[in-house]
C-alpha angles and dihedrals in degrees: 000000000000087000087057082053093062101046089047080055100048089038090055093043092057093048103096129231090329091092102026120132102201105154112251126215124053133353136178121225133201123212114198115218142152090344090306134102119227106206114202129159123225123183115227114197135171121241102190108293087352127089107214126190138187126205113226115214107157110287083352127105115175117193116230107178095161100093141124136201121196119179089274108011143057122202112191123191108210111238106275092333122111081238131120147170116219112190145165118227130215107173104296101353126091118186129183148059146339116211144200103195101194087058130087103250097338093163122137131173115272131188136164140193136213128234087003111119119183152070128251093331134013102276125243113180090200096054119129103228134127115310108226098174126125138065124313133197100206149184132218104195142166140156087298112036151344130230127206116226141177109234119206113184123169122184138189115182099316105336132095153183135186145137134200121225115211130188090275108038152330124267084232118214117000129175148193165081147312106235128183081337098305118117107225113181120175135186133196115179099165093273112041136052116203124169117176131185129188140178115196120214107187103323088322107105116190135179150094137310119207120205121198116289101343114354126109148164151173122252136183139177140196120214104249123153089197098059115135126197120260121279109268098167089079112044098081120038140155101271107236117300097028123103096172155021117261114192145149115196131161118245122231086281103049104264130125127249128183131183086228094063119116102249076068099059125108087009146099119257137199127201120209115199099190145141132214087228098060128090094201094059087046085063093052098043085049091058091039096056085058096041103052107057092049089046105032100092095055084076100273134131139181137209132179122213097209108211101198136187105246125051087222109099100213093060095048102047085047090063093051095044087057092052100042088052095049097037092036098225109195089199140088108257114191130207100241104166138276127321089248091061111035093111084061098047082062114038094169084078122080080222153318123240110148143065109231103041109169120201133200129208128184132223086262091056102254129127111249108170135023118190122189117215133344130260096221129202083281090081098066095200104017096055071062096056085040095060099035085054088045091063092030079072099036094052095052092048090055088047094047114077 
């Protein structure tokens, strides 16, 4: 009897996922970084035979239904980003690695704790501590160079959220707490790690800003309500003696597609300069899957020029496939180039230098209006303004001859 036991016991051990008992609900990970920890939750639930998760990031939950469970490991795809956790499990403890998988040795520590919900601290909401809301006009800086920025925090008791937006792009959700009077916000979207910290000293904010595996920079902000974001209708632009973009690229499937081809013409086109890799362009694409059905038949088309990370095509149409399944995008994406030589594959530009890029051709052809970045939901009014601006230009181009 007691050797059938422990059969029924090894047997149950080698099953898979069918008879793991991995605790669902909410659990707290830990990123190790620079010498620093970025805290972010996640909730794991059971559908049936799947594990499914969600990454937290204030307002933000992003799906992740690629995961498997095994009796003593998880393994978790990020969204569509070549991304991953592997991890061994022991009750309510995960341990291993996080992993960008495009990248040479991009591995960093990664644990996780079940039950546990919060940031840096446990949150109350009622606590007396610094008040860091408000708007901030703010600089990155480091050695090389300095980067003007729009700051949004807003605070309730200890916890926190925020986000800058920079000429070429927002920092999407962050979130976090007010600890010993410092203000700490992370932010984890499948593809960038990003830990600040700041103290205040009258309206004046200053601190560090922790990028992924070994980057860092300074950063300080005044106190100024009437802070705007920074220009982003002026960064990219056609050098002298062009008045378009010429370009032949393949789509996910081989075959080539040009703007000069005749399904474009009469019509306004946008141009969509993206990654897969890129959370930013996940925002606009976002916006542009629901845009486009409701806008196509008013003679409008879209196409993304899709900068990977990797020259192989197969890899890289395999990456846009896989966004454009999970994220259903309704238009044509093409497979450019890489994101290190974008500014080559269109030499009608002075440069490109952000993902998103978003490029506007009129009926005739021309290019009429180039936009850098892309204020996402994140931004709370300004992704309004940003789509208000979008068919502000759209409307006048169908109106113009």
């Amino acid at each position: 009897m007691r050797f059938l036991s422990v059969i029924l016991l090894l047997l149950m051990a080698c099953s898979g996922s069918e008879n793991t008992l991995i605790p669902t609900g909410t659990w707290r990970a830990v990123l190790e970084l620079q010498g620093q920890k970025l805290p972010f939750t996640f909730d794991l639930e059971k559908k049936e035979d799947q594990y499914v998760a969600w990454i937290r990031n204030g307002q933000e939950r992003l799906y992740l239904d690629e995961v498997e469970v095994t009796a003593d490991s998880i393994s978790m795809n990020v969204h569509i980003f070549d991304a991953v956790f592997k991890a061994a499990i022991k009750g309510g403890e995960m341990e291993g690695l996080f992993i960008i998988q495009y990248a040479d040795n991009y591995r960093v520590p990664f644990r996780a704790t079940h039950g546990a919900d919060y940031r840096f601290a446990p949150t109350d909401t009622t606590a007396s501590v610094v008040d860091f809301s408000g708007k901030y006009a703010v600089e990155f800086f480091n050695e090389t160079n300095t980067v003007n920025a729009l700051g949004i925090i807003t605070q309730k008791g200890n916890y926190a959220e925020g986000t800058f937006l920079t000429p070429t792009g927002d920092y999407r959700y962050l979130e976090g707490n007010v600890v010993n009077d410092t203000l700490w916000l992370s932010g984890f979207d499948g593809n960038h790690l990003y830990i600040f910290n700041a103290v205040k000293s009258g309206d004046t904010l200053s601190g560090i800003h922790w990028l992924g595996k070994s980057r860092n920079r300074k950063w300080t902000g005044l106190k100024d309500d009437l802070a705007k974001p920074p220009a982003s209708e002026s960064l990219t632009y056609l050098k002298e003696g062009n008045t378009t973009l010429e370009f032949t690229f393949p789509d996910v499937n081989g075959n080539s597609v040009s703007l000069q081809d005749e399904r474009f013409k009469n019509k306004v086109v946008i141009v969509q300069i993206l990654g897969s890799w890129c959370p930013n362009c996940m925002d606009e694409t976002r916006f542009l899957t629901e845009w486009y059905p409701k806008n196509k038949d008013r003679g409008i088309e879209i196409i993304g020029l899709a900068y990977e990370q990797k020259a192989d095509f197969d890899y890289a149409s395999g990456r846009i496939k896989k966004m454009k399944e999970k994220l259903n995008v309704p238009y044509d994406i093409l497979i450019a180039g890489t994101n290190a030589n974008a500014s080559e594959t269109l030499p009608a530009l002075n440069r490109v230098i952000a993902f998103p890029t978003t490029i506007f051709v009129g009926k005739d052809g021309q290019v009429k209006h180039i936009h850098t970045g892309f204020s996402g939901p994140g931004t709370g009014v300004y992704y309004e303004q940003q789509q208000e601006r979008f068919n502000e230009v759209v409307n006048m181009l169908l109106n113009s001859r």
